[in-house]
C-alpha positions in Angstrom: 44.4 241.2 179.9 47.4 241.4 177.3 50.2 243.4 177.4 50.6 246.5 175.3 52.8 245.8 172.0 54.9 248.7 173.0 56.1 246.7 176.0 56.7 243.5 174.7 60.4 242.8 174.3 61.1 241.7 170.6 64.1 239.7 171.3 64.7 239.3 175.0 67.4 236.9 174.9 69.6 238.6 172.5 71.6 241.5 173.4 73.8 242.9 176.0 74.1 240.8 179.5 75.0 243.0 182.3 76.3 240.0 184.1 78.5 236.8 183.1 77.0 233.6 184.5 79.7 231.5 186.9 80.7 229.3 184.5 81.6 232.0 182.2 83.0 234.2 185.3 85.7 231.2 185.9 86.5 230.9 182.6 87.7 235.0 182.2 89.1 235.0 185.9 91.2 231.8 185.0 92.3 232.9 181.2 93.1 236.5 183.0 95.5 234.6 185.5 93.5 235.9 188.3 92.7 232.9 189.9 94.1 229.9 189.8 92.6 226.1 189.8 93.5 225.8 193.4 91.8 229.0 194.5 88.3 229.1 196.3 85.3 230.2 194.7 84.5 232.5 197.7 85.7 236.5 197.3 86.3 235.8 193.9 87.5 239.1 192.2 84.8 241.1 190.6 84.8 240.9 186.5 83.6 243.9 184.4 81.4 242.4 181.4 81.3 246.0 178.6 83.3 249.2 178.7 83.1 252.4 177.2 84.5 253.2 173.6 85.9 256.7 173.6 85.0 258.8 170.6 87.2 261.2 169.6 85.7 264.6 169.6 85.5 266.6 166.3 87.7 270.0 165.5 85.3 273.2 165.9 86.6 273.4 161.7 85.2 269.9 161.1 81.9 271.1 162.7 81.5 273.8 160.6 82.4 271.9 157.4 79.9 268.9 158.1 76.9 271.5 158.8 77.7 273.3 155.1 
């Protein structure tokens, strides 16, 4: 039985990683100046991998304008 095309992931290697692998973990932690070459790899601090862009949010005028 096949999978549905729907399903199927059309690049599944490209995108957005929600993790960092170790290697790439050490790397950020040690360019940050978080850990140091003598520090243990155990309780390593956590590293965020995206954040959020704030939008600005549009003027009640602007709304109006755009919609005309």
């Amino acid at each position: 039985m096949s999978i549905h095309p729907s399903l199927k992931g059309v690049n599944t290697l490209v995108g957005e990683r929600s993790v960092f692998t170790r290697v790439e973990r050490l790397n950020k932690l040690l360019k940050d100046g978080k850990l140091s070459e003598e520090d243990s790899v155990y309780g390593m601090p956590k590293v965020r991998t995206k954040f959020k862009v704030k939008t600005k949010k549009k003027k009640k005028d602007e709304k109006k304008e755009e919609g005309k």
